[in-house]
Structure formats: structure tokens, C-alpha cells
N, C-alpha and C positions, 0 to 999 in steps of 0.2 A: 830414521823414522820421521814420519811428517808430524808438525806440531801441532800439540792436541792443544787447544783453549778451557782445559780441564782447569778445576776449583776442586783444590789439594783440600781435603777432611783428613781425619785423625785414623781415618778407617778405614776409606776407599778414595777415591782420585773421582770426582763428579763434573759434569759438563761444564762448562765454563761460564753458562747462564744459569746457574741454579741457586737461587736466590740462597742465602747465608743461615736464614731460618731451618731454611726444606733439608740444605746439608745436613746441618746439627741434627735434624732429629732423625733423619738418615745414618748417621753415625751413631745415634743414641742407640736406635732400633736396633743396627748391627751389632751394639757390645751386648744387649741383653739377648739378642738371639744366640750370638757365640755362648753365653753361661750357659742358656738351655743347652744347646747341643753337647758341650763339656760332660756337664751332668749327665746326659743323655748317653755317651760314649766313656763312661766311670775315668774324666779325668783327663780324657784325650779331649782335643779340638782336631779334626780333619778340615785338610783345608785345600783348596781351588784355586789356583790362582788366575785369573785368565787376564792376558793383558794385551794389547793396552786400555783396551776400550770395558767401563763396567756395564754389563749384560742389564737390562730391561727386564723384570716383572715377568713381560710378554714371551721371553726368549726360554729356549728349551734348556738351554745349559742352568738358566737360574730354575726353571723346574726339577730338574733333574738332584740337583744339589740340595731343596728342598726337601726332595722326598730320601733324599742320603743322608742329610740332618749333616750336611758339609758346609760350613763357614765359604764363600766366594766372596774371594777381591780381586781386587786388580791395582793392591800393594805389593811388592817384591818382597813378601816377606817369604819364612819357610812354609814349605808346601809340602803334602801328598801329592799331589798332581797340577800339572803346570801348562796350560793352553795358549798358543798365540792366537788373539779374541783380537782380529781388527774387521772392520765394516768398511773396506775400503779393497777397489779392484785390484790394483799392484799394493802389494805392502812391502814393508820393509825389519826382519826381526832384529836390525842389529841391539838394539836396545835388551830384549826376551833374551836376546844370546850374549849376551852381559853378562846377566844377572845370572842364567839357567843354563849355560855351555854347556859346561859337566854333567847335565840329565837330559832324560827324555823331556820334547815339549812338541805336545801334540798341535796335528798341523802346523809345526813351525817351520817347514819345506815347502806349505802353502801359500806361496806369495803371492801370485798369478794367478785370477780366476776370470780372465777376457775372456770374451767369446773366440776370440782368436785359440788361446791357447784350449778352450776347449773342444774346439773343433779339429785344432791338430790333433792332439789326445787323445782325441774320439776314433780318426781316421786310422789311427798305432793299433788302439787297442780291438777296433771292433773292424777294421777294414774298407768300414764308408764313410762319409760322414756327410753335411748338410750347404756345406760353401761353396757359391757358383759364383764364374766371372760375369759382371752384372753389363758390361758390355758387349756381350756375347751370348748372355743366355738368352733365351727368346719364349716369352712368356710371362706369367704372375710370378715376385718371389717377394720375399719376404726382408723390409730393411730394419732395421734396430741400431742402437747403440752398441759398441763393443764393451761401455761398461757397463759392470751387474746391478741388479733391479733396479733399472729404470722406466721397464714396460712401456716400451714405448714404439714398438712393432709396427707397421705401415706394412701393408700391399703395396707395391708397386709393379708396374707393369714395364719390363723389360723387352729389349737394350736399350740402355741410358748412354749418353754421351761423358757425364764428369759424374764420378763414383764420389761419394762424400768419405773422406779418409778418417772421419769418426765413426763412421758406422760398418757395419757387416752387413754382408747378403744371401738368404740363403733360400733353399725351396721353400716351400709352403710344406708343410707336413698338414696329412689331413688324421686330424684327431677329432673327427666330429662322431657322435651318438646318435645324436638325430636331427632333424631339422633345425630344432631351436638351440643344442647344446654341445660344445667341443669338453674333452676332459682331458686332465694332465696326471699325471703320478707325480706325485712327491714320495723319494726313495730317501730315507736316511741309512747311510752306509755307519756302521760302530765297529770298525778294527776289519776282521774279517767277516762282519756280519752282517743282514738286512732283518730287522727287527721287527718291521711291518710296512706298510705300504698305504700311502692316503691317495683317493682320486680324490680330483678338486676339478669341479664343475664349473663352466663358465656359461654366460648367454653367448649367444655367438657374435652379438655385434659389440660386444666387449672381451674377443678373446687373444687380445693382446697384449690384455692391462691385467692387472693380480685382482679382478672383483671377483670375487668366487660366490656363489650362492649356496651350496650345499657341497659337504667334504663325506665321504663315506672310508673306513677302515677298512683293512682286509690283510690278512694272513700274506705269507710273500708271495708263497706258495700259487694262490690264487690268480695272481697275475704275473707271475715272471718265472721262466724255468729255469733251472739249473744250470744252464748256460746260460743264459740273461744276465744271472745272479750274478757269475764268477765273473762276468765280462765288466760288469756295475763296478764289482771290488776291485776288480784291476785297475779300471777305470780311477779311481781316487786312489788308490795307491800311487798309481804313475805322475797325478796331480798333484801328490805331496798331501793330500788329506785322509789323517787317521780317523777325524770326525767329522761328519757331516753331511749334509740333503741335497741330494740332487733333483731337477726336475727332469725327467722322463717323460716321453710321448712314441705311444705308439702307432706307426705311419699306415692306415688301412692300405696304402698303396700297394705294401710290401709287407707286410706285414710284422715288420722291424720296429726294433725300439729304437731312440734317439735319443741322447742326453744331451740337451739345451744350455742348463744352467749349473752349477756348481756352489752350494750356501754353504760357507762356515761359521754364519752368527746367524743363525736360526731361531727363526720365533716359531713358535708350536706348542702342543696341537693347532691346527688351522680354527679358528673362529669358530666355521661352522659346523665342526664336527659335536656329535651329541656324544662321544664317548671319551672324553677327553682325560679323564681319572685313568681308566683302561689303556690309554697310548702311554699316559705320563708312565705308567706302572711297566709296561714292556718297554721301554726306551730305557728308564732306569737301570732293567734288568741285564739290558743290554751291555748300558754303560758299564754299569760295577762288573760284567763278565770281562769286558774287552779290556778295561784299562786301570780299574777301583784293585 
């Protein structure tokens, strides 16, 4: 496993710049949050461990666990439930598989989340997918990095002579609305489930970057059928992820969905969404069904 620049606490494992102060009271906060929860569960502590990396504020897992009234670290101590939490495109669990061989540890089969591998994946599970050879195809397509959330997307306009062996190429998918707006799906997959579905709106001459302006909710139902659905869960199954968002778009072209991206340290709800109580409360529901 690559070396973290983490500043060891008594309670959780923190970034490696986090001032000595910020720790401490980081570690304060966690022990008297653990008593409430104790109290809370007559005696028991339930506990998360996601490792290696500890989850941000911002991220859905530390929501999640809040509204579970679940202790989360990203100490090896004893656990109810045990996640491999890295933010990083190839990972590595030998470390997770250490300490947690003997149990389940979700998405710890997740180690590989390239654009590469997703697009093979994609090609298995759904029969197409979005990869063209860029000195050969002839036309607009689309360049990016092959590692995740870097948004960093470019048009270009094909055949090129020297393909850049960091990045990926693929068609333009047209997800646009209207003249001024493209949208995306963000699908969180929980075991075998899709618990709700966020579109996340873009302006268009920023639809390569994660600025979103407006996030709308909706039932799965609403945008993806039943084979959509099962095609999405295979889809992360075959990834090796028991939890986690995917980005989704679909191609007016053809009317097909496409899975771009693969998140397993998810921040959410999205910023802009106005019901953010309401997703925390179904994702919850979700989690404690799939895997609590």
C-alpha cells in the first residue's frame, strides 16, 4: 500500500498536515461522540472501520454513519463493518487484508478504478462501450486522463499522429438538455440496490469539469429501467465494488446509458441539491439494508 503522510491520534490516523491542536480536538470530539452513541445503543459502540484513508465531513460514508449513530475510523480496531476507503486510482489492500482477511471488507476487490478498466467492464457487461482508436477515428472525440476525478476532458478533433499514453479517448457522448445545459446521473449502487438517482447539471462550456449548478433527486425508477438497473449492479459487482456512485450518461444518440466513472469515496449529497436530509435518509436506509 502507498505511504500515507498520516499524523497518528489516539483515535483516528489524520493527514499528515494537520496541525497538533486540530488533531487533539479531533480525537477529543471522537471520544465524547463514541459515549453518546454507547448510551445511545444501551452499551454497545458500533463501529466502521474504513481504511486507509479517514472520510471528510463532506463524504457520504461519514453521513451515513452519523445518522447510524456508528463510531467511523480508520483504526484497525474491532468492527461491525470494515471498508477498503482509498482515494486513490490503483490501490492496494494488502495492508485491509492484514488486519481483516478473515471477514467480509467491502469493496476490498475494488482496486482498479481507470478509465481503462471501466470501459473494459463496461464493453463485458453491457456489450458497447465508449473507446476509440484516436488515430483512426475520424472526427470530434473526447481526451481525458485515465486517472479518476481529474476533469479534465478536452475535445479534440481526430486522427492524431502520437496518442498521449496517459490519457484515454473516447466519443463525445451527447448528454445535452438544451442549448445552454448537458446533465449527468450520479447512480449510487448499495449491494444489490440503486437507492436513488441525482442529475447534476452542467453549463455547457464547463461540461468537462465537476461545476455543477443545480442537482435534482429522483426515484430510480424515474430514469433507468429494469434493465438499466441490473446492467449498473453487474456493472460494480464485476468492478469488485459492493459500495459505491457511479457517473452515468445518457447518449441521445442512441439512446443508451454509459458509465464513465466509478466513486468509492464519495462526497454527497451533491452541494446543490435542496434535499439533502431526504437522500442522507434513503442512502442510509439503503446502507443498513445491504450490509448493517
Amino acid at each position: 500500500m502507498k505511504d500515507h503522510p498520516y499524523r497518528y491520534g489516539f483515535r483516528n490516523n489524520y493527514r499528515g498536515n494537520m496541525p497538533l491542536t486540530e488533531m487533539l480536538l479531533k480525537d477529543l470530539i471522537d471520544f465524547f461522540k463514541s459515549l453518546y452513541y454507547r448510551f445511545h445503543h444501551k452499551g454497545e459502540l458500533p463501529t466502521i472501520v474504513v481504511y486507509p484513508d479517514f472520510p471528510s465531513k463532506k463524504t457520504t460514508i461519514y453521513k451515513i454513519a452519523k445518522a447510524l449513530k456508528y463510531r467511523l475510523t480508520n483504526k484497525p480496531v474491532e468492527a461491525n463493518l470494515v471498508i477498503y476507503f482509498e482515494d486513490t486510482t490503483i490501490g492496494d489492500t494488502t495492508n485491509i487484508e492484514r488486519y481483516y482477511g478473515n471477514r467480509r471488507i467491502l469493496n476490498g476487490a475494488c482496486r482498479d478504478i481507470s478509465k481503462q478498466k471501466v470501459d473494459a467492464t463496461h464493453l463485458t457487461v453491457l456489450g458497447y462501450n465508449t473507446f476509440i482508436d484516436p488515430t483512426k477515428y475520424v472526427g470530434t472525440a473526447l481526451s481525458k486522463s485515465d486517472d479518476n476525478a481529474k476533469h479534465d476532458g478536452q475535445a479534440i478533433l481526430c486522427p492524431i499522429a502520437s496518442p498521449d499514453p496517459s490519457k484515454i479517448y473516447q466519443i463525445i457522448l451527447d448528454n445535452t438538455v438544451n442549448a445552454e445545459e448537458v446533465v449527468d446521473m450520479r447512480v449510487p449502487v448499495y449491494g444489490s440496490h440503486i437507492p436513488l438517482v441525482y442529475q447534476k447539471y452542467k453549463r455547457m462550456n464547463v461540461r468537462y469539469t465537476n461545476e455543477v449548478h443545480r442537482t435534482t433527486l429522483h426515484r430510480t425508477d424515474e430514469l433507468l429501467s429494469s434493465n438499466e438497473q441490473d446492467q449498473i449492479i453487474a456493472f460494480a459487482k464485476m468492478m469488485g465494488a459492493d459500495w459505491c456512485e457511479l457517473d452515468v450518461l445518457r447518449h441521445r444518440g442512441d439512446g443508451k446509458i454509459y458509465i464513465v466513472d466509478l466513486n468509492k469515496t464519495a462526497y454527497g449529497p451533491p452541494a446543490e441539491l435542496p434535499q439533502k436530509e431526504e437522500a442522507v435518509a434513503l442512502l442510509t436506509a439503503s446502507f443498513r439494508n445491504a450490509f448493517v
